[in-house]
N, C-alpha and C positions, 0 to 999 in steps of 0.2 A: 599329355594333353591331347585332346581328343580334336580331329582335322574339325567336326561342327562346334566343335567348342572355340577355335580360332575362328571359325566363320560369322559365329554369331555375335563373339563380342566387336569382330568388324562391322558388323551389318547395325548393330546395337547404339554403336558410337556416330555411325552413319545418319541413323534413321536421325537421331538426337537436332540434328546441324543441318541438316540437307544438300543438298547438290551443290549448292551457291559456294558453300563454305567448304568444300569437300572433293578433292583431288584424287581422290586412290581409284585406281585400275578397275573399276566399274564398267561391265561393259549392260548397254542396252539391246540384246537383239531382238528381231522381228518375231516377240513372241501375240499370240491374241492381247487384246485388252480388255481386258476385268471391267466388265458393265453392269448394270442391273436397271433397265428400263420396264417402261408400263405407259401406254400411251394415253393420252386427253388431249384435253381441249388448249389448256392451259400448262406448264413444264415446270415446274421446281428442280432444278440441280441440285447436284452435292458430288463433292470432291472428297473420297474416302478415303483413309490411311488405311488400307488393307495388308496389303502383303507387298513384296516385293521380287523382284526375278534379279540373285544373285552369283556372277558369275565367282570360282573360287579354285584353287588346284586340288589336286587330288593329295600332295604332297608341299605342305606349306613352308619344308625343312628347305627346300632346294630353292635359289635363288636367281634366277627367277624362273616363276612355276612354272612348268612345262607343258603341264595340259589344263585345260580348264576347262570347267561344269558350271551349268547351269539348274539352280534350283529355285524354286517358289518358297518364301518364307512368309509367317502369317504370328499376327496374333489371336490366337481366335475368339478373344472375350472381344474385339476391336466391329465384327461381324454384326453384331449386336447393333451398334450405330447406325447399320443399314438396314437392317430390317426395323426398326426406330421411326425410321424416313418411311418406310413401306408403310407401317402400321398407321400411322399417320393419315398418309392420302388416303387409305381403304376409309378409317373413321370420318373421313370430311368426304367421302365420296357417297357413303352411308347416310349422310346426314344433310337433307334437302334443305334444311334452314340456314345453311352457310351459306353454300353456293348452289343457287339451286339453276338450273340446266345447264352446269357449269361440270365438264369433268377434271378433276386435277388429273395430270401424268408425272411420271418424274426418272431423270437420267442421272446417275449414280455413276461416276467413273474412279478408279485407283488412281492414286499419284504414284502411290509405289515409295513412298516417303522420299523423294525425291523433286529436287527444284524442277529438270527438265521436264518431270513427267505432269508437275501442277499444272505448268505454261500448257503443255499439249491436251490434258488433260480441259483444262478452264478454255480452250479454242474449238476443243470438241462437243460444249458444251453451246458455246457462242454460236456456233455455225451448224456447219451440215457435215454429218458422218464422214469421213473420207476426204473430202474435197473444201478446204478453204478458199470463199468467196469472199474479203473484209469488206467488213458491212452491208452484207446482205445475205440474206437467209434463204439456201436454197430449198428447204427442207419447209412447205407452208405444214404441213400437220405440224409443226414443232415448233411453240411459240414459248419461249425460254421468259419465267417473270421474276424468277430469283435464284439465288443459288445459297446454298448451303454448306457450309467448310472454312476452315478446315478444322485439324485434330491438334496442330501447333501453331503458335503466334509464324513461323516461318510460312510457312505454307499458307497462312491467312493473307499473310504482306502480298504471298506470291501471286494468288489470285486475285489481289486489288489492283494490281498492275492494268490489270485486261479488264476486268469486270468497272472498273473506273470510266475507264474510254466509252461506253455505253451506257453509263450509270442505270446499272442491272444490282439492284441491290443484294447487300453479300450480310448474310446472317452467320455469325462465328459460333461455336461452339466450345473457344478456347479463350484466354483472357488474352490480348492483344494490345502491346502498347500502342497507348493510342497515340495521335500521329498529329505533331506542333500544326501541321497547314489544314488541318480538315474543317471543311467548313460546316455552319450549323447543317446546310442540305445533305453534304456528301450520305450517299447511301450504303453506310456501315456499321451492320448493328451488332451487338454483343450481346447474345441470348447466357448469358453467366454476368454477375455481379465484376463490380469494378474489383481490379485486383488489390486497389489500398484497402478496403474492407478485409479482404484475409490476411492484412501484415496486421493492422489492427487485433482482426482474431488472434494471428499467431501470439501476439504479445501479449494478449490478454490471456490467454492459456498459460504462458510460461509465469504470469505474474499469478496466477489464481495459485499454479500446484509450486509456487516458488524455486522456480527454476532459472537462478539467475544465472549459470555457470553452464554455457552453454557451447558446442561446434558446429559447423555452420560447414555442408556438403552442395556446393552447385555444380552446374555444370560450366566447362570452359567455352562458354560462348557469350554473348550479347547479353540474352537473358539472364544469365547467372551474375554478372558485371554489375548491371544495372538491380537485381536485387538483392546487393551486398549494399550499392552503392544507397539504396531508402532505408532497408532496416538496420544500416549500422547505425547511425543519428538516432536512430528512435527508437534502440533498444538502449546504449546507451545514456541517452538521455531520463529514461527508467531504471534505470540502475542495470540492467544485463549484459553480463560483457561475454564477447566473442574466445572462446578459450584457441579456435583455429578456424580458420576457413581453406578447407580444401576443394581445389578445382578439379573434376573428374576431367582428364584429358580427353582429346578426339583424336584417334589416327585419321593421319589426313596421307601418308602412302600405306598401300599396301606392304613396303619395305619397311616401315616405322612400327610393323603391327608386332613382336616380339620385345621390342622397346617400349609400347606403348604398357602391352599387358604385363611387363614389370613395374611399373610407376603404378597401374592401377590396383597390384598387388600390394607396394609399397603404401600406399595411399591407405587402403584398406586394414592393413598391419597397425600403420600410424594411428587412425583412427582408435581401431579397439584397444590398443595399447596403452591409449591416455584415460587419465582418470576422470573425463568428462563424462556423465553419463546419459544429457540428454544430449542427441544429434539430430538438427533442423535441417532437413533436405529438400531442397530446391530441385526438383528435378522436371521432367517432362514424361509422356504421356506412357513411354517406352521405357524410364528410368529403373525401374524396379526389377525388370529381366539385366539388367547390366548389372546392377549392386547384386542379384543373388547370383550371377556370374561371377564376380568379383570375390564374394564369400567361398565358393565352392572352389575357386581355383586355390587363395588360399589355405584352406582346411584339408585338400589333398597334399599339401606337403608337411602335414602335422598328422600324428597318430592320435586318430580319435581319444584312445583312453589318456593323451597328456593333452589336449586341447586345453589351453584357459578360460578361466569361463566370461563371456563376453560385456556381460553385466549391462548390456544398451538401452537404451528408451529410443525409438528412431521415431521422430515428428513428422511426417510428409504434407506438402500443401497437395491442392486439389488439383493440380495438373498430372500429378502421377497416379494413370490408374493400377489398381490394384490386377495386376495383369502378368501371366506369364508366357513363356512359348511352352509347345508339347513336349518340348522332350525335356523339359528342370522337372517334369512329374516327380519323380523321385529324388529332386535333391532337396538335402534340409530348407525349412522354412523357421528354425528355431527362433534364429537372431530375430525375425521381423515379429515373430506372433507378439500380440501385446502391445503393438505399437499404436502411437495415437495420430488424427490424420486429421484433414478439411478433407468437403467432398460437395460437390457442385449441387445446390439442393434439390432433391427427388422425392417423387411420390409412388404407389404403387397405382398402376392404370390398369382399369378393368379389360381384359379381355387380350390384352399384351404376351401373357403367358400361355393363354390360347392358341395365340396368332401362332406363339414359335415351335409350338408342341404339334401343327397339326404340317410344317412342313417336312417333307421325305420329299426322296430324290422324284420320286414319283409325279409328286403333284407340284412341286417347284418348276414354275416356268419364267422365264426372259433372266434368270438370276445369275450370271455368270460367275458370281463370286460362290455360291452355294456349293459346288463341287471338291474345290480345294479347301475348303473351311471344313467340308464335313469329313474327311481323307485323313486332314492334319487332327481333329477334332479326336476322332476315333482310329485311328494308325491305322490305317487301311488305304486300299486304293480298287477304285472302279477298274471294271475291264476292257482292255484297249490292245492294242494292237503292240504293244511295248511293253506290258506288265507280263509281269513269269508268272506264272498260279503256282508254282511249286516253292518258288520264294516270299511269296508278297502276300498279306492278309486281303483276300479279297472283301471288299463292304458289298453289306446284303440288303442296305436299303433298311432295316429292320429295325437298327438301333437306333435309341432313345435321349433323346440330347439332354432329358431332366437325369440322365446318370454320372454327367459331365459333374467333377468335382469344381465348383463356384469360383477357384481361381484363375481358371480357362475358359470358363463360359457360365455365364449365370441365366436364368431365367425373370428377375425379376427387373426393373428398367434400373439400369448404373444412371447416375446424374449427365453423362456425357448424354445419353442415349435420352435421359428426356430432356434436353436442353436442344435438343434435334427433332425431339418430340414436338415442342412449345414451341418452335421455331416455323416448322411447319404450319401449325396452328394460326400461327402470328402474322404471315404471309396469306392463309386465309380468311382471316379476320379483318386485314387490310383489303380486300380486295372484294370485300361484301362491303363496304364501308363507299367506297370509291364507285361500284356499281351502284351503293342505294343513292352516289349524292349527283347522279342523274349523266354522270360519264357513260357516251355511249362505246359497245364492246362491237368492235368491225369485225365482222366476218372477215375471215383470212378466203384469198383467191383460192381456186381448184390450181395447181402446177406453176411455173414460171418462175420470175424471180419481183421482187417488192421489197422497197425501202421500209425499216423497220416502226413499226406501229408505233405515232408519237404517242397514244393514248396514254400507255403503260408508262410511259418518263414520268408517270402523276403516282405512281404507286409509293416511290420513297417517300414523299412526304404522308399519306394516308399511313404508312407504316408505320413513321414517327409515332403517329397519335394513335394507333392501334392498341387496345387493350382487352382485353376477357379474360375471363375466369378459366382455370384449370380442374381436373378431375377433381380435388375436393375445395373446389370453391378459392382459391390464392388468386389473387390476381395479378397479369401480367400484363406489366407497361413498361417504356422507357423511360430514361433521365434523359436530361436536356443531353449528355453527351451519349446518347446512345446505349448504354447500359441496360441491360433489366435488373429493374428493381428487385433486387431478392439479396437473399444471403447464403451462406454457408450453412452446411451439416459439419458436424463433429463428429469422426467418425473411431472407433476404435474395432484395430487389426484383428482377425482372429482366424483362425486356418482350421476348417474340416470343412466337411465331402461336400455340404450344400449351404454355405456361409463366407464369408471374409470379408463382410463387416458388420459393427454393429454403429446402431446412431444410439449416441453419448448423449447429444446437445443440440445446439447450433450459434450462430450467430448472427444477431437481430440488429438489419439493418438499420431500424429506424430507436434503435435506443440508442441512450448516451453509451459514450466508450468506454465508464466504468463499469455498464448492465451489459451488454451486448452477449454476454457470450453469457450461455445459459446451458448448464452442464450437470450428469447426471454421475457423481463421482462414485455411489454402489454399483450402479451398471457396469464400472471399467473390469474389462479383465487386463492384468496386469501379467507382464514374464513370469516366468517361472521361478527366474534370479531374484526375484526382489519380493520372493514368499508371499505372492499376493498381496504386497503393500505397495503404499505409493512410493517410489523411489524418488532420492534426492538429488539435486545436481549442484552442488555447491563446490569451489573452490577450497573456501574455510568454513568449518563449522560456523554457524550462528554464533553471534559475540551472546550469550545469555544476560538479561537484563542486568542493570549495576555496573556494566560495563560498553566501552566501546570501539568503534573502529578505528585502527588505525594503520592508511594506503601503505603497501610495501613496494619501498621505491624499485623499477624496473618492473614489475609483476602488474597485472590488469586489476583494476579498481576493487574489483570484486574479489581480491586475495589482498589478505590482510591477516594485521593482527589483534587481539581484543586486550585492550588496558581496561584494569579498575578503574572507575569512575575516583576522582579526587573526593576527599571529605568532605560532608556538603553536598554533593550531588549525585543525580540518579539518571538511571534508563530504565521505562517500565517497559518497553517494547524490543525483540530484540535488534540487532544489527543498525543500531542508530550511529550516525556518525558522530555527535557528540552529546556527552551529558549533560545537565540542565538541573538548573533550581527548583526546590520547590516553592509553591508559594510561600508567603508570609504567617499563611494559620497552619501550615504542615511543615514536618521535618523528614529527613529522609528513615529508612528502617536499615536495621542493621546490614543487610543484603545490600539495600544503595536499589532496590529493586522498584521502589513506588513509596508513595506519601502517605506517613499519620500522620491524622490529625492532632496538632499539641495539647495539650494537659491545660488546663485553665489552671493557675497559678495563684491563690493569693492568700495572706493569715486568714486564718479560718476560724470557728469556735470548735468545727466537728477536728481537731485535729491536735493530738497532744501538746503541742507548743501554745497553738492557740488558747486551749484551756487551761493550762497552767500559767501565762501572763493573765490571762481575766480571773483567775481564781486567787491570785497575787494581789491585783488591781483592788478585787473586794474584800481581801483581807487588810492591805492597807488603809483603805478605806472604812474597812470596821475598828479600825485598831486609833484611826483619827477622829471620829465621832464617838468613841471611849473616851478618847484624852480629852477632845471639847467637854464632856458629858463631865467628864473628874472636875477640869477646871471652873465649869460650870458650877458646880456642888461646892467646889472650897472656892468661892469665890472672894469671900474677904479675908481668905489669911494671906500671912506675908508673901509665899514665896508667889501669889497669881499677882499680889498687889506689884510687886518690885517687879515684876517683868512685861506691866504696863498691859492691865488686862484688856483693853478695846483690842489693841495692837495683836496680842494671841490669840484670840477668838478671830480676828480677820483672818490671821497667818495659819490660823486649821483650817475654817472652813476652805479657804482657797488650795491648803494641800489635799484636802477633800475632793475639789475638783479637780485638781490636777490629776490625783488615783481616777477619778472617774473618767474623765477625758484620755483617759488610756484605752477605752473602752469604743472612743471612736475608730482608733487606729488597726482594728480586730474586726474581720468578717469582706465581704464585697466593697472593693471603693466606689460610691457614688456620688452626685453634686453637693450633698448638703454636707455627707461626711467629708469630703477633700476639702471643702471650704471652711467647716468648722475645726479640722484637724490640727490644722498646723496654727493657725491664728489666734484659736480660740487657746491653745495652751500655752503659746508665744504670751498673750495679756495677763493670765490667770498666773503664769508663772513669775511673768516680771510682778504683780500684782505679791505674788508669795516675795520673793527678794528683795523688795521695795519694802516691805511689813520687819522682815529682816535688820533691814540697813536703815530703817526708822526708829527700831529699837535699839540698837548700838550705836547712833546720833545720838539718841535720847540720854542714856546713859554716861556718854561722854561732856556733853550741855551740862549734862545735871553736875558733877563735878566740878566741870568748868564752873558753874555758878554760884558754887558755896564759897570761891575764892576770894578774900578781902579786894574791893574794888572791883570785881570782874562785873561788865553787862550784856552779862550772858543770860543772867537771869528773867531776862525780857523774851527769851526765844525758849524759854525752860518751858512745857506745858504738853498738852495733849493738842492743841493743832499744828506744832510743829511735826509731829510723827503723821497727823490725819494730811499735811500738806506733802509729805515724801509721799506718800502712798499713791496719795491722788495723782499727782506729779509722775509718779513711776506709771501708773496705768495712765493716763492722758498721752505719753509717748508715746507710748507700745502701741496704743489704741492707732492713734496719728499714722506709725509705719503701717502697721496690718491695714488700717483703711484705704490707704494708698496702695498699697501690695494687691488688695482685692480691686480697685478702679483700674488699675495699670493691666493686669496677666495675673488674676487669682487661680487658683490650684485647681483642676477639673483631671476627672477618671482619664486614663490612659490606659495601655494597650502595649507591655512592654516583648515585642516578639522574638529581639535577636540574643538578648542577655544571658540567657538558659536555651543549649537545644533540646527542643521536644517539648518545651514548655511556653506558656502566652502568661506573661505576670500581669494580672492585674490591679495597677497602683495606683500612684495619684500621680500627675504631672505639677508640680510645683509651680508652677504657671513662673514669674520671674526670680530668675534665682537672686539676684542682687539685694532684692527685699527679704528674701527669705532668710540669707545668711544677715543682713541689715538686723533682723528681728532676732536672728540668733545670737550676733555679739552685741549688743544690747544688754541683753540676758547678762551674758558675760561681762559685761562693763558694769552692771549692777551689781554680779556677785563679787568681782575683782573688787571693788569698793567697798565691799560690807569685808570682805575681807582683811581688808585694810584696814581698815577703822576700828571691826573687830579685836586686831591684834596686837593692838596698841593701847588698846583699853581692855588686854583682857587681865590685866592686875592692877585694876583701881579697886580699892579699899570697901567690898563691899559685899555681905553675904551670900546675896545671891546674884552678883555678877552673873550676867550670860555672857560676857564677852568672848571669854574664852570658848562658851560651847559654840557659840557661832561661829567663832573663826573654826573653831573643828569642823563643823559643819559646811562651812563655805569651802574649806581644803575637800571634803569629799567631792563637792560639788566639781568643783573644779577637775579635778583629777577625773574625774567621770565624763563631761563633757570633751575634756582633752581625750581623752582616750577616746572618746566616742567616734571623734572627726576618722582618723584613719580606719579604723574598724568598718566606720560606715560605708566611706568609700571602697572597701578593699569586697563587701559582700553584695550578693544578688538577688532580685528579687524579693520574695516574702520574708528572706532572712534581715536585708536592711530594716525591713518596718520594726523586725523582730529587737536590732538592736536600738533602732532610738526608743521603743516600749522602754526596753533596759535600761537605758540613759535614765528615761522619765520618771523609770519606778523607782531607780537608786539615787536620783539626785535628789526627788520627794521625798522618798525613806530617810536620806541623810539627815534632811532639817528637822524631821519630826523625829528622828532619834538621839541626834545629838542634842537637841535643843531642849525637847521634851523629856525625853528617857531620864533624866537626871532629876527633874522637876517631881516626873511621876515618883519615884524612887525616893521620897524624901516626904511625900502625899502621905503612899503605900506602906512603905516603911521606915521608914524614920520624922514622923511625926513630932517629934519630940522638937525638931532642926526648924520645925514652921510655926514659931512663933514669935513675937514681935520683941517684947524681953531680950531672945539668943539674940537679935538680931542688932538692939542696941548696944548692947555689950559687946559683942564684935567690933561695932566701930567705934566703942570707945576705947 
């Protein structure tokens, strides 16, 4: 391990935390201070993170060091910032319609990322070069009207301290908790977006590329604490759970720094080791020289050709600029290319890359940082009185800073750089506003000393309301807390010679939080690992529809297990936590994956059953207006006389209807048919068993009345059989008309009785009538039955007795059977068996009762004459 290699990830972890928080053996000596002035009328500060002077041993092994060195450390994409500032005042000095006889100047000092050096730095600023006078300014050409800084939330705190006590408005260019006592006046502005806007972004990113399974990299400070402490609740709350959150450690001695960079090793290992693949890093402005510190130290004790392969997606928010020191030039950038980032929103400004292309050592004047920026920039060093020319690349003043590879210095403005830009802008904006609204501007004295100009105490508020437009027309204002209105870029990583980033996206402040984030997913380039596709971050695979989640106790929400959905139910989406019905007109599919729609269900004519009950119904039906038709034609011979021919001609016609009225019970249930279905065959049929049980009355009277003494003979005749009949339908009529006033029978909609099917039947509107109406039926035939079979050997040729009791045993036996059959089947097939009941209880009577009758018409002729018929009973 290399003695700058120790240096720097101390100086790394240093810059991170600053002085406040930071103990190790640092020493400050009386080296010059890093300035960059330009004088006016008027003074804009800024407090720069440039570099820093760090002392270090020559030999880190020996405890404790024995000698120590002093060197200048830089980042030099950080440079950039200040010439930002520079560019600035030239363009508003250029430009008479802002301030016009008005010159802006501006003093530019290092912290040195350092707490002590902000205070000294933010006093140097306040007062006069050299010599502190508190509260008063010895220096009249130097009228101080804002400052500008810092590069971290620390370093902003640290200048509000001082810049407060004057209220000298302080413009940040970093996101800054902002602070419970401020009040609406305090003069503290934040030229970058509120920070909850980019937890927002971040979330809406991980929920777009579904990345719920997630690690979580801060730093070990304040900041890192407090934004574990907002986006745990709000990722969780969206379902993303934390797989780990690692705190990158701070050496806080210089004895602790061997210990330290094994835990940052060990942290580092843990990391790529687990099988998380997207990693959310929190870091700060300096973070990304420490992580590829961290990477390089571990990859030196592994042999390249067995390295595993890293497999990462690393997320960074917009605090970490994409930034390194000179000399990782040649260490790998693998792990980071591909990574996706936020980045503080930028524009490209005309004349910017001008500005930085036309400075050389040559024509660089007041710029104190220029020397060591361009030294460290290009490995070189001017000549001086201490430099070896036989050792040291001498710089020739020649070379071209557009040759700088984009990781160490860019040319075009980074977001930090125009938020320093617009910051500028926005302090002159204020102060054209404040001059037009009739505030007079006092001449400052020639020498001496003078209490500070109240005028200017009126700027913070003109500030607040400060607004314009930027190079292509955006405009910039604040929020009631100070904020500017803007949002986020999206930016994805990408590493060669004049590039390292691309804009993806961004994030739109003023949409809802489900649009906000607007992204360009063919634009990404993705790692190398993940074959230029989007990679996943999931604990468990996706549960695939049909199935669902279920938490595995001790393990994070988001690792789980996936059950089949139970019988019945579905998931059409994946990773649902539980399965669900589907409605009432769908069922699920065999997968359990999503809803079809059910099958309309009901006896049909287009459908082989259907057809064959109706072709049944009018075969019966033909076969009953045959037999009316015969006994119509033999009308006065014996065997139509003796079986009381009114009474047969009722008893067909009505089994006539009854075949036809089968006819109801076949095709779509609607109101007339459910209404006329059951009622209308309930009458017609007691009407047929009634016709029945009138003529096996008849037949028994008649016997009865041929007996010496019997008066029976008084009830013998044709209205005693016309009074059953009527008597049987006047009942029937009675129930069915009551059955219809009460809950008659209307179309239904049967959806749970068959899955995947919707029966369309009749709802029987009150069952009590309906069955009422049914054993009726039955109370008529169990009586003719009866009657029948007691009379079916009385002394007479053509007794029917006996065929009706045959007749009435089918009956019976059919209706018995019907009951359990009925209820035992579903849907279309129920209608199907009371049709059956209907057709075989009808066919019964007309076959037993008729068939014989025919059969003695047709062929035996001989048997239907009145003659055979006296002889017989005598």
């Amino acid at each position: 391990m290399s003695v700058i290699g120790i240096l720097l990830l101390t100086f790394l972890s240093y810059m991170l935390h600053g002085a406040s928080t930071v103990k190790c053996n640092v020493q400050y000596p009386e080296h010059p201070v890093h300035t960059y002035h330009q004088a006016g009328d008027l003074i804009i500060g800024g407090i720069a993170s440039h570099g820093v002077f760090f002392s270090y041993a020559k030999d880190f092994r020996t405890k404790p060091p024995p000698t120590m060195r002093e060197e200048f450390i830089m980042l030099p994409k950080h440079y950039q910032h200040i010439l930002a500032l520079a560019f600035a005042v030239k363009k508003i000095n250029d430009n008479p319609q802002i301030l016009p006889n008005i010159t802006l100047g501006f003093e530019i000092f290092d912290n040195y990322y350092s707490g002590k050096w902000t205070y000294h730095s933010t006093m140097l600023l306040i007062y006069t070069l050299e010599i502190f006078f508190p509260n008063y300014s010895c220096n009249m050409e130097k009228k101080l009207i804002a400052v500008i800084g810092g590069l971290d939330s620390l370093t902003s705190l640290g200048m509000r301290i001082l810049l407060e006590i004057y209220k000298i408005p302080q413009l940040t260019y970093s996101p800054t908790p902002m602070m419970k006592d401020k009040s609406p006046g305090f003069p503290f502005y934040q030229m970058v977006p509120k920070e909850e806007l980019q937890y927002k972004g971040v979330l809406s990113l991980l929920l777009h590329f579904g990345w719920i399974w997630i690690g979580v990299m801060v730093m070990d400070n304040e900041n890192g604490e407090r934004f574990v402490e907002i986006v745990f609740p709000m990722f969780t709350q969206k379902g993303i759970c934390l797989a780990f959150i690692q705190k990158i450690p701070v050496v806080t001695f210089i004895s602790d720094l061997f210990e330290m960079l094994h835990k940052g090793e060990k942290i580092y290992d843990t990391v790529i080791g687990s099988r998380v693949t997207v990693i959310l890093v929190y870091g700060e402005s300096h973070s990304l020289g420490l992580f590829r510190f961290a990477s390089y130290l571990s990859n030196e004790e592994v042999d390249s050709k067995h390295r595993k392969p890293l497999g990462k997606l690393w997320i960074v928010t917009a605090q970490m600029e994409i930034a390194s020191f000179g000399f990782q030039k040649y260490w790998d950038l693998g792990i980071f290319h591909g990574a996706l980032g936020f980045a503080f929103h930028s524009n490209d400004v005309s004349g910017f890359q001008q500005f930085i292309e036309s400075r050389s050592p040559s024509t660089t004047k007041g710029d104190g940082f220029f020397k060591g920026f361009w030294e460290q920039v290009f490995n070189c060093r001017f000549l001086g009185m201490f430099i070896n020319k036989e050792e040291e690349n001498i710089c020739t003043g020649q070379e071209k800073l557009e040759t700088i590879p984009a990781l160490y210095f860019e040319m075009s403005m980074s977001g930090y750089s125009y938020s320093i830009y617009n910051a500028v802008y926005m302090v002159a904006h204020a102060l054209h506003a404040m001059f037009a609204s009739g505030l007079k501007y006092r001449a400052m004295m020639d020498g001496g000393l003078q209490i500070h100009n109240q005028t200017f105490w009126q700027l913070p508020n003109f500030l607040r309301h400060s607004t314009f437009n930027d190079s292509i027309g955006e405009k910039m204002t604040f929020d009631e807390d100070g904020n500017l209105v803007a949002g986020f870029d999206v930016i994805n990583i990408i590493f060669s010679e004049n590039q390292t980033i691309m804009k993806i996206g961004k994030i739109d402040p003023h949409s809802s939080p489900d649009k906000m984030l607007i992204i360009k997913r063919d634009a990404i380039t993705w790692n190398s690992w993940f074959n230029q596709t989007q990679p996943v971050s999931l604990c468990t695979p996706s549960c695939s529809p049909g199935s669902s989640k279920q938490v595995i106790e001790g393990k994070p929400f988001c690792c789980y297990s996936c059950n089949l959905c139970p019988e019945g139910k579905i998931t059409e989406i994946e990773d649902m936590n539980d399965c669900y019905d589907c409605t009432d007109e769908k069922y699920p599919n065999k997968r359990q994956d999503s809803c079809i729609p059910k099958d309309i269900s009901f006896l049909s004519y287009k459908e082989p059953l259907g057809i064959t009950l109706a072709c049944f119904s009018f075969f019966c039906s033909t076969v009953t207006v045959l037999v009316l038709r015969t006994f119509l034609m033999h009308h006065n011979t014996p065997i139509v006389k003796a079986s009381n021919r009114d009474l047969t001609y009722i008893l067909l016609i009505t089994l006539l209807l009854c075949f036809l009225c089968i006819l109801l019970f076949i095709g779509q249930p609607n109101k007339v048919s459910c209404v006329l279905r059951q009622t209308g065959f309930s009458i017609i049929f007691s009407v047929a068993i009634s016709c029945v049980l009138a003529k096996t009355l008849t037949v028994v009277l008649a016997f009865m009345a041929i007996k010496p003494g019997s008066r029976m003979s008084q009830w013998v005749g044709k209205r005693l059989g016309y009074a059953f009949v009527l008597s049987g339908f006047l009942i029937q009529t009675g129930i069915c008309s009551l059955w219809l006033s009460i809950s008659p029978p209307v179309p239904d909609a049967d959806l749970h009785s068959e899955p995947g099917k919707i029966i369309l039947q009749c709802k029987e509107g009150s069952l009590i009538l309906f069955y009422f109406a049914r054993c009726y039926m039955g109370f008529l035939a169990m009586t003719s039955f009866i009657v029948a079979f007691f009379a079916r050997k009385l002394p007479d040729t053509f007794n029917e007795a006996k065929f009706i009791t045959f007749s009435m045993l089918v009956f019976c036996s059919v209706w018995l059977s019907f009951v359990p059959t009925y209820l035992s089947t579903k849907g279309k097939y129920m209608v199907a068996v009371e049709i059956f009941s209907m057709l075989a209880s009808s066919a019964g009577l007309l076959i037993c009762i008729f068939l014989p009758k025919c059969y003695i018409i047709f062929l035996r002729p001989a048997l239907n004459k009145k003659e055979l018929r006296i002889k017989r009973n005598c």
